[in-house]
N, C-alpha and C positions, 0 to 999 in steps of 0.2 A: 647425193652426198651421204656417203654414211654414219652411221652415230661412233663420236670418238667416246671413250672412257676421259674422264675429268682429270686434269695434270694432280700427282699427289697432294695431298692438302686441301683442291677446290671444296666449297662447298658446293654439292651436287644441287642442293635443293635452291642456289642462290644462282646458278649459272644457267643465264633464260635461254643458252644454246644446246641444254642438256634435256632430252625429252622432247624437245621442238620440233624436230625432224626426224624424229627416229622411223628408220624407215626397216628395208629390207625383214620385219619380224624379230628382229632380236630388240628383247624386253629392253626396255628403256630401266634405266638407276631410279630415276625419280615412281615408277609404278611397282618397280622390286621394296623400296622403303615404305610406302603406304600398305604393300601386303604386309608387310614386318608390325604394322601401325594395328593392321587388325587381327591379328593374332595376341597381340596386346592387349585390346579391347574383351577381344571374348576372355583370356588370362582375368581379366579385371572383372567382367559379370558372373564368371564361375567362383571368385574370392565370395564376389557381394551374395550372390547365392547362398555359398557356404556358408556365410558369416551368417543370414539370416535362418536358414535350416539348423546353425547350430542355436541360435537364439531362440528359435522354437521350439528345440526340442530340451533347450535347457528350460522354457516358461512351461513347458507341458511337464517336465519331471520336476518344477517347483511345486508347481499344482497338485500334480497326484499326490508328491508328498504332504502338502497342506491338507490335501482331504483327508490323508490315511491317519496327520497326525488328529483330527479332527474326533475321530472314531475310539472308543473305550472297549478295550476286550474282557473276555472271560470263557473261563473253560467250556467245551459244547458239552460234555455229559459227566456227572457226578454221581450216578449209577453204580454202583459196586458189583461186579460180576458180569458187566452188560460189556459188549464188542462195540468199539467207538467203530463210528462211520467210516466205511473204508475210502480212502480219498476219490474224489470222485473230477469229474470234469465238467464246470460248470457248462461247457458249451454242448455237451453231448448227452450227457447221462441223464438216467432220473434222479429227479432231485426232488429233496421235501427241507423244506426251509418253517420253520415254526417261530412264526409273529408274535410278539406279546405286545405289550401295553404295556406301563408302569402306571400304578393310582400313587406313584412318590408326587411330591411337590416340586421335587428341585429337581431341574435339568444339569446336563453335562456341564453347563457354565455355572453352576450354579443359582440359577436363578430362579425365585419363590414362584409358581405358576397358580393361578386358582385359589378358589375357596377351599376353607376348612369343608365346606360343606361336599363337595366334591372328592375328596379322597379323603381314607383309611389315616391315610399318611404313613402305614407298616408295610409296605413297598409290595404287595400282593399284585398278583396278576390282573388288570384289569379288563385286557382284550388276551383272548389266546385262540391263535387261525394257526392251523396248520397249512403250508402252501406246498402243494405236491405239482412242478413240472414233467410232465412226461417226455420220454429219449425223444421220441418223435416229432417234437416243438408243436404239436395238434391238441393239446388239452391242457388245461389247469382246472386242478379241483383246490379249493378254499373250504376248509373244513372248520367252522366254529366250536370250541368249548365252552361250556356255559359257566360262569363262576363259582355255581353253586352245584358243579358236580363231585361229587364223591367217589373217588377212588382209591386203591392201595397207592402207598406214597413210601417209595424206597429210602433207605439209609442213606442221607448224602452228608458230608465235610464243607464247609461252607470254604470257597478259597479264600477269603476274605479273612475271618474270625477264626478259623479252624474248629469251629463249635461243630456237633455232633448232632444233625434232628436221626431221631430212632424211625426204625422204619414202622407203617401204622398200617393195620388191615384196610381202613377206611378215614382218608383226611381228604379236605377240600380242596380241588386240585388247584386255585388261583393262590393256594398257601405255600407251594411248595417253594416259589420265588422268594420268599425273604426266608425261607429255611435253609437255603444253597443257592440262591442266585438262578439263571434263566439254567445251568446245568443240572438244577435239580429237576427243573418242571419236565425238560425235554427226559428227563432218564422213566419220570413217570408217564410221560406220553408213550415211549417206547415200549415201555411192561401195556400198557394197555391196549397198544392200537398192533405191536410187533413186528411195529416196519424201526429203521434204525436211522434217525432223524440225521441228514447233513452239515445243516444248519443252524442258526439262529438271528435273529434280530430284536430287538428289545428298545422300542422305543419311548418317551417319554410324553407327555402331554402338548410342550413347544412343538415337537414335532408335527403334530397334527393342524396346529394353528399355521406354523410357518408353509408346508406343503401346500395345504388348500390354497394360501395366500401368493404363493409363489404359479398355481397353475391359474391362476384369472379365479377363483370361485368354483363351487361344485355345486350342479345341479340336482337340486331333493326334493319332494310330494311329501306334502301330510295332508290329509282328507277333510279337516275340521281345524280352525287356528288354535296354535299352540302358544300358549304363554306360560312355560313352569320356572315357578319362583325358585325353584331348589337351580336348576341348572343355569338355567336363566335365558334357555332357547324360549323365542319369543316370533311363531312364524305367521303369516296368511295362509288360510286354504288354499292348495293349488301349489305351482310351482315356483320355486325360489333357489337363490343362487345364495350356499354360503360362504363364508372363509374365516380366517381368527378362530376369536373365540364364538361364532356362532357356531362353528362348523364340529370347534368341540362338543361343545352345549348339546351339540345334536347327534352324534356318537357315544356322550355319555345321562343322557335323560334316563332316568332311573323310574319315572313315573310316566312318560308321555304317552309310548305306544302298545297296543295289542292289551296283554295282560295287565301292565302294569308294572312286569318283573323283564327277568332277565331275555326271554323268550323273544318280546316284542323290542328290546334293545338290540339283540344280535340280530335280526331282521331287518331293525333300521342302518347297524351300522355295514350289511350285505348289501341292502340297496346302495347307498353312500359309497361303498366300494366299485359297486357295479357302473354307476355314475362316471365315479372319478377312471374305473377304464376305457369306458365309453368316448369320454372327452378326449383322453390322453391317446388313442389311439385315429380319431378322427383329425385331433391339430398334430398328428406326426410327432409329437413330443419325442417318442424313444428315438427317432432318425435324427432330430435337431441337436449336434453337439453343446451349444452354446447353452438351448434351454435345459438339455440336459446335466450338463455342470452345474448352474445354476439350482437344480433338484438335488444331486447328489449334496451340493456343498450343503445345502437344507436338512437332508437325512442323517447325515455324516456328522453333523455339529449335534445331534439329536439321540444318537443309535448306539448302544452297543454291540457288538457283534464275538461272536467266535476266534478265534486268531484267523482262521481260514478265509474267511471272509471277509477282514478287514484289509484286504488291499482292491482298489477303488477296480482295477482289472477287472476283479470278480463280480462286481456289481452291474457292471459294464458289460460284460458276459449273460449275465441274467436278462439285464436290458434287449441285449438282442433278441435273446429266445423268447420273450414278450413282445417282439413288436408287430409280428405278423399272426397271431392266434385271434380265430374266428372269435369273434364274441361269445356265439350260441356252443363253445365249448370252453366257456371259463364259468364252470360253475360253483354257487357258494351256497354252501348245504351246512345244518347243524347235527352233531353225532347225535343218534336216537338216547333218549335217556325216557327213564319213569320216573314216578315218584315216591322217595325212600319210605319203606312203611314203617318206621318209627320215628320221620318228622317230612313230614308232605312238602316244608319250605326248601327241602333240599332234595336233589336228584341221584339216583345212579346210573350204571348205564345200561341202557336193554341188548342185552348181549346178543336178542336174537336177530334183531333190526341190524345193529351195528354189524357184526361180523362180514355183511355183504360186502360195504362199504369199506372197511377196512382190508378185506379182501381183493378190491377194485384197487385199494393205493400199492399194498403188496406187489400186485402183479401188473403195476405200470399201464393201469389202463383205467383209461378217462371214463366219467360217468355219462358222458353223452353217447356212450356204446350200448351196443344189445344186453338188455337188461340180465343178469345171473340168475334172478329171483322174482319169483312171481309176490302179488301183495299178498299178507295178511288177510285172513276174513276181517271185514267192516262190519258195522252195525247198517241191518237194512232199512229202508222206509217202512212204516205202515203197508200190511199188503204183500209184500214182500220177504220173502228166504233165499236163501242158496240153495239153488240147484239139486236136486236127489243124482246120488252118486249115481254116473254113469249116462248123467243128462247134461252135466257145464255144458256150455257150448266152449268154446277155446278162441282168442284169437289173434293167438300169436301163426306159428307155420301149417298150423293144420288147416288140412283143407273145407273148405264150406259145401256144405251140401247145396247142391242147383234147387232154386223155390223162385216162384213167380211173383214178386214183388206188388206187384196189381192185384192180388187176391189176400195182404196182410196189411188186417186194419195197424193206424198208428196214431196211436192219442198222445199228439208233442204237449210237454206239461212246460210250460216256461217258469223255469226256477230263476230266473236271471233278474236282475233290475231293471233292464231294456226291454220296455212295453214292446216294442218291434219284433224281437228275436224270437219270436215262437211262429210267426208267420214267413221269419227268414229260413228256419229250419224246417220247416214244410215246405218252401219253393225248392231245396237243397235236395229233399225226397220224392218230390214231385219229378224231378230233373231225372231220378235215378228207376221213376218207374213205381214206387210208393204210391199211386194216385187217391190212395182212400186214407193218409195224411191230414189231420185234424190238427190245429193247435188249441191250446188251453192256457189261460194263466195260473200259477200256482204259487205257494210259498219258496221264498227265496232257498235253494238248495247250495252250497258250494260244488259239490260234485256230482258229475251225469249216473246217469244209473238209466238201467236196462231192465221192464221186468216183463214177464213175458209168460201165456198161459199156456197150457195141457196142448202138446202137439205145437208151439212156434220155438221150440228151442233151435230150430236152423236157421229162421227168423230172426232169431235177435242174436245170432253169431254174426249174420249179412251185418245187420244193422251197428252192431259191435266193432267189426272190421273198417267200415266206413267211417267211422268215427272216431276210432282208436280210443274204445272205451276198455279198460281192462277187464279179463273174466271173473273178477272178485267180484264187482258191480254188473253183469250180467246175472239178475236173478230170477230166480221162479215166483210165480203169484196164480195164488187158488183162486183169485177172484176177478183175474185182469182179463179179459177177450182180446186178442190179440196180442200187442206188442204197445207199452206205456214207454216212452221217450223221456225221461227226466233230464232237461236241458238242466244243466247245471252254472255256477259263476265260469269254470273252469271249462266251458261253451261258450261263453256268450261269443267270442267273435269267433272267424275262421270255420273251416271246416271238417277239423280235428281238436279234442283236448289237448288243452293245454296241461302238459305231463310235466313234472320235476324229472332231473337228470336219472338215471341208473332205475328209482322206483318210485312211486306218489310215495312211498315210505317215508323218501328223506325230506324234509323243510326247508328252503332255501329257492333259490333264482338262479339263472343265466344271467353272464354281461349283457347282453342284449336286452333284457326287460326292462324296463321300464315300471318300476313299481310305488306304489303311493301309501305311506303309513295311515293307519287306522287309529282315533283315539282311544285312551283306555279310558275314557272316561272321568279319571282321576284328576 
């Protein structure tokens, strides 16, 4: 029998002889109405979809506006005569972005942070990093300014007060900040260093407490327990986790480490940094959306920034170019400075040291690259000179004269604290052929040195080479026989010096190290 069509009116879906027997392949009414039904259906998931992708993208554009409104600007250079940064693209170009600190008390919500004892309270600079990414997303250099350096300090307009600071052969450059705002300091970075800064950030003391707090704690070393009344860091030898205000306390210790002064501060707050990359890059943080809002909304509530970089985009862009850079190429070095000769408690800056360095940021190349510059003469040990012209050994590209290894005595001096290490560095030459390799204990040295008598100057290029000791530290001795090995701090493990980035010139770390503050004693 075959399928009839429903007398007008039936209802199809009610007449059990409809669809029953549909034979011959012509669609049954009741299978034509349930296609109809799911066509509907998908109509109906492509609504709820769209309703919730527009709900998304309206909480995401609530948010980024929340953060951006979060963020305080001000002008990036207040420079008179100086070429503002030509726009640039955070996701590609090179970029130099310049970190401050505020020593103010009051954050962007206004709220009283700290002791009197703790800040100025005249809003001066307290941290000043320059941070230069390189186009290639493969390097970051962290370049510190010390408080107490001195340099020319340009004519800037304060946007704020419209007050007038005069331009000054020599002012303190952490003053430049309440003279004009973060546009002043960057216009005097610029005169000095001659690269043309893109950025800015400018954070406040909350910010430091909330971030730490916000990433679980940061990892830090101090060598001897620290308990200073002034900050009120209060730590055990050995390794400890801070946040809050320890974490300040320990970024801003004024008496804790090294020197005593500024020197041994920016060292601890390079470790500290080196730390908080190391974590942050280990727990995926910059790939984590969620924790990463969570940071931002931290910074954001804390920061002022440039106009340019106050929309959350641009931060988020930086984020990226941060997430995949090797550690052993973020390095944090302080500009070479001397001491002023008409008051020793303040610095200027060594023009000769620095220009490499600055030369390195100019030309968008990281300092974990082939050094420009050879060192400085050092002062030698006892014993010891530099090399009669025409005698250095070299041992960078030049090549080494062929010498039989088994016929050049070698008196290992262990300058190291590790009783062991002077008999690890004779198995290391023994290995290579050295067999007349003596160790010796000696006074503690920080760095290797090379000295070496009448006739082994191709001797101690061999032994230079193997060890990547530099030709400044390969020296001449009228009294040595052979070849004297001064195993150094800067030896003790591995089987090369451990070098700072670009030259031993600059002072500072890798992310990757791992480093432990020294007391001052104070």
């Amino acid at each position: 029998m075959t399928g009839q069509s429903p007398p007008d009116g039936a209802d199809a879906l009610g007449d059990p002889a409809v669809g029953a027997g549909a034979s011959g392949g012509a669609p049954s009414v009741g299978r034509h109405l349930r296609h109809e039904g799911t066509h509907g259906g998908l109509r109906l998931t492509a609504i709820v979809l769209a309703a919730v992708l527009l709900a998304a993208m309206a909480f995401v554009a609530i948010q980024v506006i929340r953060l951006q409104s979060n963020v305080l600007t001000s002008p990036l250079n207040l420079g008179e005569g100086q070429e503002s940064a030509l726009p640039v693209d955070s996701s590609k170009d090179p970029l130099q972005i310049l970190v401050l600190g505020t020593d103010t008390r009051t954050g962007n919500g206004g709220d009283f942070i700290g002791g009197e004892d703790l800040s100025s309270g005249e809003g001066n600079s307290d941290v000043m990093m320059l941070v230069a990414l390189s186009a290639d997303r493969e390097d970051v250099t962290v370049v510190s300014f010390p408080r107490d350096l001195l340099v020319p300090l340009p004519r800037c307009i304060s946007p704020d007060t419209d007050e007038v600071s005069q331009a000054v052969q020599l002012g303190q450059l952490n003053g430049a900040l309440k003279e004009g705002g973060p546009g002043c300091t960057v216009a005097a970075i610029n005169d000095l260093t001659g690269l043309s800064i893109d950025h800015f950030m400018m954070a406040d003391f909350n910010a430091v407490k909330e971030l730490s707090s916000t990433l679980g704690g940061v990892e830090v070393c101090v060598e001897e327990p620290v308990d200073d009344e002034y900050s009120g860091l209060s730590l055990p030898a050995g390794t400890s986790e801070v946040e809050g205000d320890q974490a300040l306390a320990f970024l801003r210790t004024r008496y804790s480490f090294g020197d005593g002064g500024d020197a041994g501060r920016i060292a601890a707050q390079q470790s500290f940094l080196a730390s908080m990359a190391r974590k942050v890059q280990a727990e995926g943080t910059l790939t984590n959306l969620p924790k990463l809002y969570s940071i931002a909304e931290v910074v954001t509530r804390n920061l002022t920034v440039n106009e340019e970089l106050s929309k959350p985009a641009e931060l988020l862009k930086i984020a990226d170019r941060l997430k995949d850079v090797d550690l052993g190429k973020i390095a944090f070095v302080t500009v070479p400075t001397e001491p002023w000769v008409e008051d020793p408690n303040r610095l200027v800056l060594d023009e000769v040291r620095a220009e490499p360095l600055f030369q390195a940021l100019r030309q968008d190349r990281g300092l974990s690259e082939k050094e420009p510059v050879t060192e400085p003469s050092e002062t030698a040990p006892t014993g010891g000179t530099p090399a009669p012209s025409g005698q250095a050994p070299t041992t960078e590209a030049a090549e080494v004269p062929a010498i039989d290894p088994a016929s050049i005595p070698v008196l290992v001096l262990n300058a190291t604290n590790d009783p062991d290490r002077g008999g690890e560095v004779q198995e290391l030459l023994l290995d290579t052929g050295y067999t007349q390799a003596v160790p010796l204990d000696a006074e503690q040295a920080e760095k290797t040195q090379i000295l070496f008598g009448t006739g082994y100057d191709a001797a101690a290029a061999d032994l230079a080479e193997r060890f990547g000791v530099p030709a400044v530290r390969v020296l001449f001795s009228g009294t040595a026989t052979g070849l004297q090995l001064v195993v150094g701090v800067d030896l003790a493990t591995g089987t090369r010096i451990a070098r700072p980035p670009l030259s031993s010139e600059l002072d500072g770390q890798t992310a990757e190290q791992k480093t432990c503050q020294a007391s001052s004693g104070l």
